[in-house]
C-alpha positions as CSV (number, residue, x, y, z in Angstrom):
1,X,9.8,-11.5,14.2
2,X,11.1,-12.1,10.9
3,X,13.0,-8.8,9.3
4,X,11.5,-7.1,6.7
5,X,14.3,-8.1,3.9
6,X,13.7,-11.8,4.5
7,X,10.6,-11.5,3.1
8,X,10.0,-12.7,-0.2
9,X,8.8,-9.8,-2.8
10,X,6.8,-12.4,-5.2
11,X,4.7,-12.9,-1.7
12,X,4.9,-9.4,-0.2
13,X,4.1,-8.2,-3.8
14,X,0.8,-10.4,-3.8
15,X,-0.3,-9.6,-0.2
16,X,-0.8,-6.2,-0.5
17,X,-2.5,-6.4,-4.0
18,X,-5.1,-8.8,-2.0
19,X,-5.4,-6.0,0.1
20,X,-5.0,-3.0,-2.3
21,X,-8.4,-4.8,-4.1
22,X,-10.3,-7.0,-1.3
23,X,-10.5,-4.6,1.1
24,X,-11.2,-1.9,-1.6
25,X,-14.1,-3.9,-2.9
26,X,-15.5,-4.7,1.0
27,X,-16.7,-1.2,1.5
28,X,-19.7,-1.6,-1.2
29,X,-20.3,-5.3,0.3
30,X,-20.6,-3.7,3.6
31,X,-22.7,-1.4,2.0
32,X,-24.9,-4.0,0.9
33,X,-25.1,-6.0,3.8
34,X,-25.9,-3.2,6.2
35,X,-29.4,-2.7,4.4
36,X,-30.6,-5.5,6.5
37,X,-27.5,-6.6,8.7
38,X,-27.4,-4.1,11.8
39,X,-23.2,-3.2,12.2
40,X,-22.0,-5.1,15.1
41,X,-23.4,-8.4,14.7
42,X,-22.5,-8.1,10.6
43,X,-18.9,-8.1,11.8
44,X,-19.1,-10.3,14.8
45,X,-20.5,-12.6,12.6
46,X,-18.0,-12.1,9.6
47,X,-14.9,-12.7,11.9
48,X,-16.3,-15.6,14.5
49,X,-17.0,-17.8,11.2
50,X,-13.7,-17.0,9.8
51,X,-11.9,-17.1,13.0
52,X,-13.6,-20.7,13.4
53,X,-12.5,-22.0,10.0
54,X,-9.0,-20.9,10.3
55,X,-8.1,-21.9,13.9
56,X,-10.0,-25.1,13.2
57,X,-8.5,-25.9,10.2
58,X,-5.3,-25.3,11.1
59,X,-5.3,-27.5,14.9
60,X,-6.7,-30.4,13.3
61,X,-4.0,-30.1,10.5
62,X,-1.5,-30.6,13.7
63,X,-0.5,-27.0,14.6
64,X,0.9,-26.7,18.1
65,X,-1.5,-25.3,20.6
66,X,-1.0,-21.7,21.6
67,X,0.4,-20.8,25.1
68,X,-1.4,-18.8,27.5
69,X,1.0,-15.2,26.1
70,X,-0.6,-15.9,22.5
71,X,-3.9,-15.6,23.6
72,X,-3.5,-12.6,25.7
73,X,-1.9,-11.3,22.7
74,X,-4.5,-12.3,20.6
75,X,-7.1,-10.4,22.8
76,X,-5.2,-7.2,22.5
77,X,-5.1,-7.3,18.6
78,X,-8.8,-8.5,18.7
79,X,-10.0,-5.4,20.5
80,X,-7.9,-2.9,18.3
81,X,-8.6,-4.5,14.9
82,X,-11.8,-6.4,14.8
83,X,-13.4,-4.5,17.8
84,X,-12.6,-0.9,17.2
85,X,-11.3,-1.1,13.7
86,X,-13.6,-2.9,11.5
87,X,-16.5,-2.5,13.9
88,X,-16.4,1.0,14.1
89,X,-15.7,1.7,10.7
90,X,-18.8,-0.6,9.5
91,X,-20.9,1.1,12.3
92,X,-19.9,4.6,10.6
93,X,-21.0,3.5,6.9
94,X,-24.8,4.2,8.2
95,X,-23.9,7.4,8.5
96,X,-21.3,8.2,5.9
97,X,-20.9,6.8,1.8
98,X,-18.7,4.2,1.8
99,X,-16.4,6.1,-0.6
100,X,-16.2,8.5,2.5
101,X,-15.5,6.1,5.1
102,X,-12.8,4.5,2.8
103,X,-11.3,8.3,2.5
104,X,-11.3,8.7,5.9
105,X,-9.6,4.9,6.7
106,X,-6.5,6.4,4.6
107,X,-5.0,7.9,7.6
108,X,-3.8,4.3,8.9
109,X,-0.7,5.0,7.2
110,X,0.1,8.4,8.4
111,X,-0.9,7.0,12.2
112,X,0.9,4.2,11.5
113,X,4.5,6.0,10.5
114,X,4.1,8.7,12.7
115,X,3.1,6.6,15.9
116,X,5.6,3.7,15.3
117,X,8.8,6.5,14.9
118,X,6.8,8.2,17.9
119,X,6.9,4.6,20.0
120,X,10.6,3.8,18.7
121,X,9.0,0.6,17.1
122,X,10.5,1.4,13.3
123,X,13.0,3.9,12.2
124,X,12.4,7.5,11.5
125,X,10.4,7.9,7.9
126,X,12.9,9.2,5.2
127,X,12.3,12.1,3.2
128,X,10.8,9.3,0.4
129,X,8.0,8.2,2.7
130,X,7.3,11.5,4.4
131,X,6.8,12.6,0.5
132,X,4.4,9.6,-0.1
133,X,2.7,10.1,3.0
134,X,1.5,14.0,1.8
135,X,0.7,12.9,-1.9
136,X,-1.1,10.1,-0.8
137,X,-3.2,12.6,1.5
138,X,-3.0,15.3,-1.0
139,X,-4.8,13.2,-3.3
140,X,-7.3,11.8,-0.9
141,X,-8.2,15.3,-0.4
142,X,-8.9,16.3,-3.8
143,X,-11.2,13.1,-4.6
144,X,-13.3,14.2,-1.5
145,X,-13.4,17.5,-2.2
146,X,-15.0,16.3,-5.9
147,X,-17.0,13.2,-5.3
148,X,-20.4,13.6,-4.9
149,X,-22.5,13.5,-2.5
150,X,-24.3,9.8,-2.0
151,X,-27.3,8.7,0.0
152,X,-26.5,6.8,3.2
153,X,-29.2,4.7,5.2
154,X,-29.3,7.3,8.4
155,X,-28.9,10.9,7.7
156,X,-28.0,13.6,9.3
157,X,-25.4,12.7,11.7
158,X,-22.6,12.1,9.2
159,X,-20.1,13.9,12.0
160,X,-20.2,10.8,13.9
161,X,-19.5,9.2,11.2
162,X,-15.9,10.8,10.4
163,X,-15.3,10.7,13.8
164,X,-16.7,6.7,14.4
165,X,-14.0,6.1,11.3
166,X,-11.1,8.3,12.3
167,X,-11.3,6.5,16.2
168,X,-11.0,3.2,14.0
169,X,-8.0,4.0,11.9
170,X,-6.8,5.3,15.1
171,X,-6.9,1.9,17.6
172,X,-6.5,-0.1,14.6
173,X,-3.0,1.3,13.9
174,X,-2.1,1.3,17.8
175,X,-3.5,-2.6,17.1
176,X,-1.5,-3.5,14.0
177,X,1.6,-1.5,15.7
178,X,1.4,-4.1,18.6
179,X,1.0,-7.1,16.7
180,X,4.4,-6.2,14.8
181,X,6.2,-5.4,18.1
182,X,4.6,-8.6,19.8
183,X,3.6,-11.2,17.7
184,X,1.8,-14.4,18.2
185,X,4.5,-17.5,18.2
186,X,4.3,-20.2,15.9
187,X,2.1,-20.2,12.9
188,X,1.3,-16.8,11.8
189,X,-2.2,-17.9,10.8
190,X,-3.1,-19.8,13.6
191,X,-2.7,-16.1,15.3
192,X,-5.1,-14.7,13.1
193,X,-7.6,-17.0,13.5
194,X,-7.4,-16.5,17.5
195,X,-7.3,-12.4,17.1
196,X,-10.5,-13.3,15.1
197,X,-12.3,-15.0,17.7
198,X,-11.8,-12.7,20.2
199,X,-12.1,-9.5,17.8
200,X,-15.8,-11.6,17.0
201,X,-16.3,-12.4,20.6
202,X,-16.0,-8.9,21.4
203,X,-18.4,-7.3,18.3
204,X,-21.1,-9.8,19.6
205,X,-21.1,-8.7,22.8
206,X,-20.9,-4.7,21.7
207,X,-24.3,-6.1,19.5
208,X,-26.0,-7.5,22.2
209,X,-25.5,-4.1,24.2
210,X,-26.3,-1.9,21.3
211,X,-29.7,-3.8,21.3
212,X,-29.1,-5.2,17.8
213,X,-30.3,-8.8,18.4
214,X,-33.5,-7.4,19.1
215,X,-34.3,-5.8,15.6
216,X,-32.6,-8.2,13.7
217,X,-34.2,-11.2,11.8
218,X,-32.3,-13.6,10.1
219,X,-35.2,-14.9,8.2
220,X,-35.5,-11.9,6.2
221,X,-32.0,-11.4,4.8
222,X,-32.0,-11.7,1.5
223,X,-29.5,-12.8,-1.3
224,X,-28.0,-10.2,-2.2
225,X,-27.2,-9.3,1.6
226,X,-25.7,-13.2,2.0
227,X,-24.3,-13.0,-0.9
228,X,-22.4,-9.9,0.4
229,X,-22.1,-11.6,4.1
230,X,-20.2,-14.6,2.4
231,X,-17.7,-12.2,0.4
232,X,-17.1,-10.5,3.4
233,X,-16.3,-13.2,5.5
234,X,-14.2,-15.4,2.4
235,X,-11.9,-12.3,1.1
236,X,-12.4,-9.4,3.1
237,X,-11.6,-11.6,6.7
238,X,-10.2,-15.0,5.7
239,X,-8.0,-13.9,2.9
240,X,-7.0,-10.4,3.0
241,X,-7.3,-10.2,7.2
242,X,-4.5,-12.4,7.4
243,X,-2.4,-11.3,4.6
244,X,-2.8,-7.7,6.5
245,X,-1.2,-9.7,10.1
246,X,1.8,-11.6,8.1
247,X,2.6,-8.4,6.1
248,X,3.0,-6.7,9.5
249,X,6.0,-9.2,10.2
250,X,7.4,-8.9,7.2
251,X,7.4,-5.0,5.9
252,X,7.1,-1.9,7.6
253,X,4.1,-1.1,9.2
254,X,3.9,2.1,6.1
255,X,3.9,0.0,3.5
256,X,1.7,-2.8,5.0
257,X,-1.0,0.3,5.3
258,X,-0.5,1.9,1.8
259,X,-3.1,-0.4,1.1
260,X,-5.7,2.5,3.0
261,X,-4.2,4.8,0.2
262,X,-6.0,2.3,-2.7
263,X,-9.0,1.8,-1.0
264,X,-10.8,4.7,-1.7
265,X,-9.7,4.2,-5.4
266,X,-10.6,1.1,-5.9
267,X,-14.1,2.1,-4.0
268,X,-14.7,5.2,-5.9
269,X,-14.0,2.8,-8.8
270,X,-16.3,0.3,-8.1
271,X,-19.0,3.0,-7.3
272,X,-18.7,4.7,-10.9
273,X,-19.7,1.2,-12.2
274,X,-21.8,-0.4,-9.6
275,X,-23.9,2.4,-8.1
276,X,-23.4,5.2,-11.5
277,X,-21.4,7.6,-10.0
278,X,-19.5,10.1,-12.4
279,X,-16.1,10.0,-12.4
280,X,-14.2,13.5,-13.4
281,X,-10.9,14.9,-14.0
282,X,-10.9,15.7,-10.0
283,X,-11.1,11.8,-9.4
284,X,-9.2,10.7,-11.9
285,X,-6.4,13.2,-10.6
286,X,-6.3,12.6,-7.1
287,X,-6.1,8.1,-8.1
288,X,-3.2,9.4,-10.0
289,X,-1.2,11.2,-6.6
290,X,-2.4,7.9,-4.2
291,X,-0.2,5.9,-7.0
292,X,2.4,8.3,-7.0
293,X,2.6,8.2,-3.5
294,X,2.3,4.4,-2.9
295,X,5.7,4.2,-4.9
296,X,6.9,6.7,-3.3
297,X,6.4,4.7,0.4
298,X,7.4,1.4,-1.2
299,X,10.6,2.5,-2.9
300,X,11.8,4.8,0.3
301,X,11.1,2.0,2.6
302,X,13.8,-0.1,0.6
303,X,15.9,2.6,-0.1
304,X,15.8,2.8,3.7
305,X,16.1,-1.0,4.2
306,X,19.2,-1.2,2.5
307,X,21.3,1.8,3.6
């Protein structure tokens, strides 16, 4: 596993702004796709294409097959990621706004500091990241306590929701804590694309069980929903998916999940100018403290780096 100060900063800098805006932006296409596109089979979908395009791509470029290990690996960080983390957060936004879900998501980074000192996997957090870490969820709290309420396509059980997303962020940082401590040899990519077959292997089969194949008809998604389908699959799995699994060998595990910190931002953003939500002194405060506080995590992690 490479060490964190190998990795270039030009690189590491453009990774997580792919993520900081990708996967900021995928909660309203999830949004839109889930008016037609039941949960599990949206995401199994999403990452079996991508998965396919990657690993293919990359074996008939003349990649070295992966050994027996990788793949076992890769089914571990399929079921934690893809499975439980995207599947269960995209099977919560019928319940929840997006903007809440994406909220919610922002305890990866806590989970991910606290569990990987917890685990012995990365070095206590310094008083600089522990700092970050409360902004960033003092912030989060003050732009849920003011956003407004937004319609969601089943009411009424909006506790399974919060709980559907905060079980995600949950297995997805035990997920992202193993790929770091255990990582797929060989091309980083080639891993991705294998934790994305199984991760859509295992969504189509949760599908199948939650009886989604037999409501759903492809013939009547529209453009919009593809449309939404297609960004999913490009940016939010192909792109920003596997800049998520390199950053995890090259950074921290708390910096590689500041990005849940932006999310909501960049969500509540794109709601104010997409769907006509109001933004207010509240908001605009508490996307002030998640900056503030992603500084604070990346600047204490290399302050830590090079003591």
């Amino acid at each position: 596993m490479s060490a964190p100060s190998t990795a270039p900063r030009f690189l590491v800098g453009l990774a997580l702004l792919a993520l900081y805006l990708i996967w900021g932006s995928t909660y309203l296409a999830t949004r839109v796709a889930l008016e037609v596109w039941p949960p599990f089979l949206l995401s199994a979908m999403r990452f079996l294409l991508a998965g396919t395009l990657l690993y293919g791509t990359l074996r008939l470029s003349g990649t070295p097959a992966p050994t027996r290990q990788d793949w076992q690996r890769a089914a571990v960080v399929g079921l934690c990621l893809p499975l439980f983390g995207n599947g269960g957060t995209t099977f919560a936004q019928q319940y929840i706004p997006s903007g809440m879900a994406a909220l919610l998501v922002a305890t990866v980074p806590m989970f991910l500091a606290l569990l990987g000192w917890a685990a012995g996997l990365t070095p206590r957090p310094n008083a600089w990241v522990l700092l970050g870490l409360t902004l960033g969820m003092g912030g989060l709290g003050l732009l849920m306590s003011t956003r407004s309420a937004a319609p969601v396509l089943v009411p009424g059980h909006s506790l399974l929701g919060m709980a559907a997303v905060l079980l995600a962020s949950l297995v997805w940082s035990v997920g992202s804590l193993y790929s770091r401590q255990k990582p797929i040899g060989g091309s980083p990519f080639l891993g991705v694309g294998m934790q994305m077959l199984f991760g859509g292997s295992f969504l189509l089969v949760a599908g199948l069980l939650h009886g989604e194949a037999a409501t759903f008809q492809i013939s009547k998604v529209p453009l919009s929903a593809w449309g939404a389908f297609a960004y999913l699959v490009v940016f939010g799995s192909f792109i920003a998916f596997s800049a998520y699994i390199w950053l995890l060998r090259m950074v921290e595990p708390a910096l590689a999940g500041t990005y849940a910190f932006v999310n909501p931002v960049v969500a509540v953003l794109l709601g104010w100018v997409f769907a006509g939500e109001t933004l207010n002194a509240g908001m605009l405060g508490g996307a002030a403290l998640i900056v503030v506080a992603v500084a604070l995590v990346v600047l204490g992690g290399r302050r830590k780096n090079a003591s």
